[in-house]
C-alpha positions in Angstrom: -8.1 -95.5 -9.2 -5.3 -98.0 -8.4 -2.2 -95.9 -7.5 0.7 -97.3 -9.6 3.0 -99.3 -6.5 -0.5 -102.4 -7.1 -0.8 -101.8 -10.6 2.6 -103.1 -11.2 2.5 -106.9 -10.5 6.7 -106.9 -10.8 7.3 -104.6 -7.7 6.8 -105.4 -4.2 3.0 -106.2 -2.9 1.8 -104.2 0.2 -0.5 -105.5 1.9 -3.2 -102.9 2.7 -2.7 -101.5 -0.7 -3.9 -105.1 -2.0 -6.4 -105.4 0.0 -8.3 -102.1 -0.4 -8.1 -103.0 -4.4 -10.0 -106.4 -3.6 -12.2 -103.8 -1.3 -12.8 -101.8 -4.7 -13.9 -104.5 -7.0 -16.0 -106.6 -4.6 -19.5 -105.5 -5.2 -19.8 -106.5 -8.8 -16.0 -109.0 -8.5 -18.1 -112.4 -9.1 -19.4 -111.0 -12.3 -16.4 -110.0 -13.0 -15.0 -113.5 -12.7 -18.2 -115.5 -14.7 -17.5 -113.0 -17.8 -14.2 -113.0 -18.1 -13.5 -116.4 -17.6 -16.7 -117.1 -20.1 -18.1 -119.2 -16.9 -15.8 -121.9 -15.8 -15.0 -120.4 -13.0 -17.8 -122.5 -11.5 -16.4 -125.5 -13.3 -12.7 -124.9 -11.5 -14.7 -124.6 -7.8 -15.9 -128.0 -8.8 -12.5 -129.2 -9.6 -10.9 -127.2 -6.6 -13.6 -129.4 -4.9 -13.0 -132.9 -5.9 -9.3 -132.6 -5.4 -9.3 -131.7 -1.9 -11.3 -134.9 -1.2 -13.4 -133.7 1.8 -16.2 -135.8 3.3 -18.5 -134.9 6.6 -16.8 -134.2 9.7 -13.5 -132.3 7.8 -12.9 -129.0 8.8 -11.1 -127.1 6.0 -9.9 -123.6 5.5 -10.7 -121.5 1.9 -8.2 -119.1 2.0 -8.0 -115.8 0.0 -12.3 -116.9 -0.1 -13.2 -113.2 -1.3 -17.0 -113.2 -1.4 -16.8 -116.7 -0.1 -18.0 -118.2 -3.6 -15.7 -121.2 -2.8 -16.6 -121.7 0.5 -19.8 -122.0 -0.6 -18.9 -125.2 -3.5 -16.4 -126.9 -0.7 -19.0 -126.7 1.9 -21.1 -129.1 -0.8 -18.6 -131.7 0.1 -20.7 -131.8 3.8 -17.4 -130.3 5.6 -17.5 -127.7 7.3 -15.1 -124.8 5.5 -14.3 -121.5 6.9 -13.4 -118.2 5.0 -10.7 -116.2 5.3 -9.4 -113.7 3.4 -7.8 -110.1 4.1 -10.2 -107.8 2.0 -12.9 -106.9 4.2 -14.9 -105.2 1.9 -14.9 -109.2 0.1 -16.4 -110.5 3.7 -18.8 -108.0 3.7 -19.8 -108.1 0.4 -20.4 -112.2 1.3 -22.4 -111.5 3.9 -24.7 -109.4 2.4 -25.4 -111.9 -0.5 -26.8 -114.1 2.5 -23.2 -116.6 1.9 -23.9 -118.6 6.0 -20.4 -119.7 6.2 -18.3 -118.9 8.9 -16.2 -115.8 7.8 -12.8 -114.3 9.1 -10.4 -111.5 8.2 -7.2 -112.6 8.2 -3.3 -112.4 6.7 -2.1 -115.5 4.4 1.4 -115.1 5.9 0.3 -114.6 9.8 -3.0 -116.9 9.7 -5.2 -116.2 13.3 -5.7 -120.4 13.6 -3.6 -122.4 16.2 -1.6 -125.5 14.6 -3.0 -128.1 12.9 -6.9 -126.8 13.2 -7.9 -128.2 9.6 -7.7 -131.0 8.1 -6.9 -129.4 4.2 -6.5 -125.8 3.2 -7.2 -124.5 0.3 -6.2 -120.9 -2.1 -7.6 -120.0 -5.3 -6.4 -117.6 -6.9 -5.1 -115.7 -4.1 -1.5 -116.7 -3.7 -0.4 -114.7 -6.8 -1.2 -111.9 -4.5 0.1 -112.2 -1.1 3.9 -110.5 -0.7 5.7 -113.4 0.9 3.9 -116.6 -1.3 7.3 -119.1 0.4 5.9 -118.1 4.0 2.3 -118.0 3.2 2.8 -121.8 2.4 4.5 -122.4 5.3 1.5 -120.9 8.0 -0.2 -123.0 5.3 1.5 -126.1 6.6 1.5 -125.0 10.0 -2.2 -124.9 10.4 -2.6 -128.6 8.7 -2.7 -131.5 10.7 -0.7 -134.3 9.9 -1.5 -136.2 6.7 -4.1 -133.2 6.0 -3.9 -131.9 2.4 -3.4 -128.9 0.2 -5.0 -127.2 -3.0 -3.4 -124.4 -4.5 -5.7 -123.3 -7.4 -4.0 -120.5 -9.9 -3.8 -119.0 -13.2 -0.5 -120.6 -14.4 1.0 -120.6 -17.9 -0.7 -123.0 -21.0 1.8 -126.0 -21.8 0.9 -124.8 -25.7 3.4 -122.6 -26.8 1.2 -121.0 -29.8 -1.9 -121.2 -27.7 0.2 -119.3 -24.8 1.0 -116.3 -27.4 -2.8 -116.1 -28.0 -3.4 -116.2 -24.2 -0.9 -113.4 -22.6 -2.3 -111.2 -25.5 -5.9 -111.7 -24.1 -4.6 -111.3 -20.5 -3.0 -107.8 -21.5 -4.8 -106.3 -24.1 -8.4 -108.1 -24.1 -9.0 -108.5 -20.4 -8.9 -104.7 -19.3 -10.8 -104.1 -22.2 -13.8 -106.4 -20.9 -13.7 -105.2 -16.9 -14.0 -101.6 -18.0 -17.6 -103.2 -18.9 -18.4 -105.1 -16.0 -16.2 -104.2 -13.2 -16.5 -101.6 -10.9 -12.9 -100.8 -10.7 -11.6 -101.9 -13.9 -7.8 -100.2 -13.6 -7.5 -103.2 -10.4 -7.5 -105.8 -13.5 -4.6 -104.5 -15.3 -2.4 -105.5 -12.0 -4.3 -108.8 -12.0 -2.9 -109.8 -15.5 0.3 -108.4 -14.8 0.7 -110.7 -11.9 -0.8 -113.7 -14.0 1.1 -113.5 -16.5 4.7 -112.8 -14.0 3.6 -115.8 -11.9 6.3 -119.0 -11.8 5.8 -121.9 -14.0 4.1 -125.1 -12.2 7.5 -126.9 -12.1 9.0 -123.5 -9.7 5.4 -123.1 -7.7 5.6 -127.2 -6.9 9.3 -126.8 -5.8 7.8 -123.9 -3.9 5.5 -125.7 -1.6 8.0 -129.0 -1.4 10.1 -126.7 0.6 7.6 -124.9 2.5 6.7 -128.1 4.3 4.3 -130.1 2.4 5.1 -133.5 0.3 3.4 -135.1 -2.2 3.6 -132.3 -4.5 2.1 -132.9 -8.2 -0.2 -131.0 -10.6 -2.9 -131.0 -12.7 -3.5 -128.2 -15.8 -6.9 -127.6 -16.5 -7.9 -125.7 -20.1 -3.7 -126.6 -21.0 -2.5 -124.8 -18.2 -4.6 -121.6 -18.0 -5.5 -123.1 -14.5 -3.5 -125.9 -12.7 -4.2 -127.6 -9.5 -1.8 -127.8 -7.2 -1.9 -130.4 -4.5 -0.4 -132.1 -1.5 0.0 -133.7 1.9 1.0 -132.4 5.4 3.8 -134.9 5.9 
């Protein structure tokens, strides 16, 4: 059961308490993610894929990887892509399913990597999530080499006004309603669409990562905003 300091997405995120909710819902969390999302989440790996332009010889970081899914559809690119993300029970869960990418536990807003060890970096759906999103960025930038580029993948808020009505109604009503089906800890999505639906606009989460260190900044909404690509280049 998710004590009510996570299941509010408006107060302050702790750490550890996020992180043993991602340890709750890992065994059956990909499911989760194909049903609920009717199956484009694979179709937004793709597209998480192709924006981050990697080739062979790239090194490239998928952060907030969970079961390491992504890492997974980046490594397709022929780079070589390492997971990290601060559930444990996610990793483990990864490695069990036979997922042969390099895997570490690790904080978005202390990052165990020296400077400039990647050449991109990439979160989905993971910065909504992390306490300190400005300084999570910035390790972000810290760990990208020069001229190395950033995807930040996220549930953001459809451009459509009467199709955004439609859509926070399904996010607050509908969606806890289907992970009590599938999910093995279906109070952890209740939080999750409270912290969709609270997250800044695309105009505030580009500002966000302009001033965090990167340049570049634009976007891309895919499904009219439901998802939007965030991208942009280690000055």
């Amino acid at each position: 059961m998710i004590e009510s300091p996570v299941g509010r997405a408006g107060l302050d995120k702790q750490p550890h308490e996020v992180a043993a909710m991602f340890d709750g819902v890992a065994d059956r969390y990909d499911l989760t993610n194909t049903v609920m999302t009717f199956g484009m989440d694979r179709w937004w790996r793709q597209a998480t894929r192709r924006a981050l332009r990697l080739g062979p010889g790239d090194r490239c970081l998928d952060l907030a990887a969970g079961t390491g899914v992504s890492t997974v559809e980046l490594s397709r690119s022929g780079a070589t892509v390492v997971a990290a993300d601060f559930s444990q029970g996610m990793l483990r869960t990864g490695r069990q399913r036979g997922r042969s990418v390099p895997m570490v536990a690790g904080d978005a807003m202390a990052l165990p990597f020296a400077d400039h060890s990647f050449d991109a970096v990439t979160i989905s759906y993971g910065l909504r999530n992390v306490a300190d999103i400005d300084a999570a960025l910035a390790e972000m930038a810290r760990v990208t080499r020069s001229g190395g580029r950033l995807v930040v993948a996220e549930f953001s808020h459809p451009t459509f006004a009467p199709f955004r009505l439609v859509y926070e109604e399904y996010l607050m009503a509908a969606l806890p309603r289907v992970a009590r089906r599938v999910s093995s800890n279906p109070d952890a999505y209740v939080y999750l669409a409270e912290s969709i639906r609270d997250w800044p606009g695309q105009a505030e989460l580009a500002h966000r990562i302009g001033t965090a260190g990167w340049g570049q900044v634009a976007w891309r909404n895919l499904l009219d905003g439901i998802v939007t690509l965030h991208r942009a280049v280690r000055p």
